[in-house]
Residue frames relative to the residue before (quaternion, step in Angstrom):
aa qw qx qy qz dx dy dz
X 1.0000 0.0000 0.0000 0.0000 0.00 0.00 0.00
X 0.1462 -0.7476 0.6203 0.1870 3.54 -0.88 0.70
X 0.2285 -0.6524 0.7201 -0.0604 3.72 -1.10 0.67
X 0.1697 -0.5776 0.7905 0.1128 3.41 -2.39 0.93
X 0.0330 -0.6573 0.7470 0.0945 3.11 -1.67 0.33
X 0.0205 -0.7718 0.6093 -0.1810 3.11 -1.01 1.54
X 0.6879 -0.5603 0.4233 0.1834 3.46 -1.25 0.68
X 0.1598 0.8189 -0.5494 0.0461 3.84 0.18 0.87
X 0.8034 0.0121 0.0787 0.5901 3.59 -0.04 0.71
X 0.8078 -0.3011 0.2526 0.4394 3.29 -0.82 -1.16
X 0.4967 0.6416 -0.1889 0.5531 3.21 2.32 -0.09
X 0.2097 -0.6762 0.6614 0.2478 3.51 -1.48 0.53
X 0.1999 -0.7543 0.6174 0.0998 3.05 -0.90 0.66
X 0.3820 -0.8028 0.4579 0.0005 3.20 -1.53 1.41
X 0.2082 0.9133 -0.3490 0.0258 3.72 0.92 0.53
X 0.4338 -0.6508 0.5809 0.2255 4.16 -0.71 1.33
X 0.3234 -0.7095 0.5958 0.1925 3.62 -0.80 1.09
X 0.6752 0.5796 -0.2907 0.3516 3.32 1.47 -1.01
X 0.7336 0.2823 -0.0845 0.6124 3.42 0.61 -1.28
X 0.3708 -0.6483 0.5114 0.4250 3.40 -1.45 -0.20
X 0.3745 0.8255 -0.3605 0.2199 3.24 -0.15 1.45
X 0.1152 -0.8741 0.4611 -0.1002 3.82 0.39 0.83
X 0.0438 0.5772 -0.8106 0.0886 3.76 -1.59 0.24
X 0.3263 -0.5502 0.7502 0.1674 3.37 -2.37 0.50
X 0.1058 0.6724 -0.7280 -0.0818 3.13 -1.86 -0.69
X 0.5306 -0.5455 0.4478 0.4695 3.47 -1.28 1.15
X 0.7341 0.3382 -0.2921 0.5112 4.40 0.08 -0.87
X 0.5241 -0.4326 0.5660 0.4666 3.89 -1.76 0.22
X 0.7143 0.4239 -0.4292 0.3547 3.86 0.21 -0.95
X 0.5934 0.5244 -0.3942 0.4663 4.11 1.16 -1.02
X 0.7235 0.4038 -0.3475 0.4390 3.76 0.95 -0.09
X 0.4773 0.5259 -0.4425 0.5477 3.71 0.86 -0.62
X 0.7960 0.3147 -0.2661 0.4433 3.66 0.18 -1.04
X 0.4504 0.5700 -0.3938 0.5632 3.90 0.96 0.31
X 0.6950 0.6035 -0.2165 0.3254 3.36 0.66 -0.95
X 0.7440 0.4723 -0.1597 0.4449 2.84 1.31 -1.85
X 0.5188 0.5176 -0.3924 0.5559 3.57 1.44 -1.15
X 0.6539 0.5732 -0.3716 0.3253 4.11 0.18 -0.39
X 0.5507 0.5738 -0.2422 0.5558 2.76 1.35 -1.22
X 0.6247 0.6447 -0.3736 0.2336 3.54 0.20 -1.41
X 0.8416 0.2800 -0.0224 0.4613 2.64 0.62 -2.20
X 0.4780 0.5578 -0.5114 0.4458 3.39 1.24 0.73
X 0.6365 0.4192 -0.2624 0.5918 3.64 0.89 -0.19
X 0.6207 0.5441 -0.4174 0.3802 3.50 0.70 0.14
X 0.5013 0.6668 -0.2988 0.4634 3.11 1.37 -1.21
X 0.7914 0.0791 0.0525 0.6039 4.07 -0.91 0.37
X 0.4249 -0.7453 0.4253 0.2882 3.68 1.22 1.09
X 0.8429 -0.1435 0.1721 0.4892 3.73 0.04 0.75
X 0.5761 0.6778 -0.3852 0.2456 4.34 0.61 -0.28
X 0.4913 0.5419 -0.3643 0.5764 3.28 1.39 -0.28
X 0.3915 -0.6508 0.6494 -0.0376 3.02 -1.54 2.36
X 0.0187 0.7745 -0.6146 -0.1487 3.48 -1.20 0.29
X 0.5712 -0.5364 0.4824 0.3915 3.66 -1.22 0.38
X 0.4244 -0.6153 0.6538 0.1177 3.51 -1.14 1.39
X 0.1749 -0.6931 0.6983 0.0364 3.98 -0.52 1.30
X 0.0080 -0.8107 0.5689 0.1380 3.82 -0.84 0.46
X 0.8202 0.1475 -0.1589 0.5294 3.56 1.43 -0.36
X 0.2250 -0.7191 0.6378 0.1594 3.85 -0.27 0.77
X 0.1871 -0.6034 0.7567 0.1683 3.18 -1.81 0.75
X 0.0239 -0.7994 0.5395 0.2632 3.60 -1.07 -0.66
X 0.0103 -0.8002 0.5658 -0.1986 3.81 -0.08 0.85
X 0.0261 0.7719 -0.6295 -0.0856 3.20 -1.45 0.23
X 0.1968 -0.8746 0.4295 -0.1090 3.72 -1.11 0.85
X 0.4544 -0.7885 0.3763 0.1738 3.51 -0.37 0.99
X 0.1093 -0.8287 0.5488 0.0144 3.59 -0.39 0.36
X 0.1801 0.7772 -0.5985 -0.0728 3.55 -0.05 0.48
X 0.3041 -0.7435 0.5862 0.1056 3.74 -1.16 1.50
């Protein structure tokens, strides 16, 4: 699984590229480990049937929008 962790406020945030799934934590490590327990019990649910999209290359970039 590939995952971002990114500053939200005062929060890291912990977000699966693969699935649509996510968690925070006040530290990057208190999220990574949020993540995984998300993860978990996302794959628990329907005991493991939930497919996810296989990511083979990440870019990372960032970009302004003004609306």
């Amino acid at each position: 699984m590939k995952y971002v962790i990114y500053l939200e406020g005062k929060y890291y945030v912990a977000q699966c590229l693969n699935v649509d799934v996510s968690s925070f934590g006040d530290t990057i490590e208190q999220a990574r480990a949020n993540l995984r327990e998300a993860l978990e019990l996302y794959y628990e649910d329907e005991k493991g049937k939930r497919e996810y999209f296989e990511i083979k290359e990440v870019m990372v970039g960032e970009t302004v929008i003004n609306a």
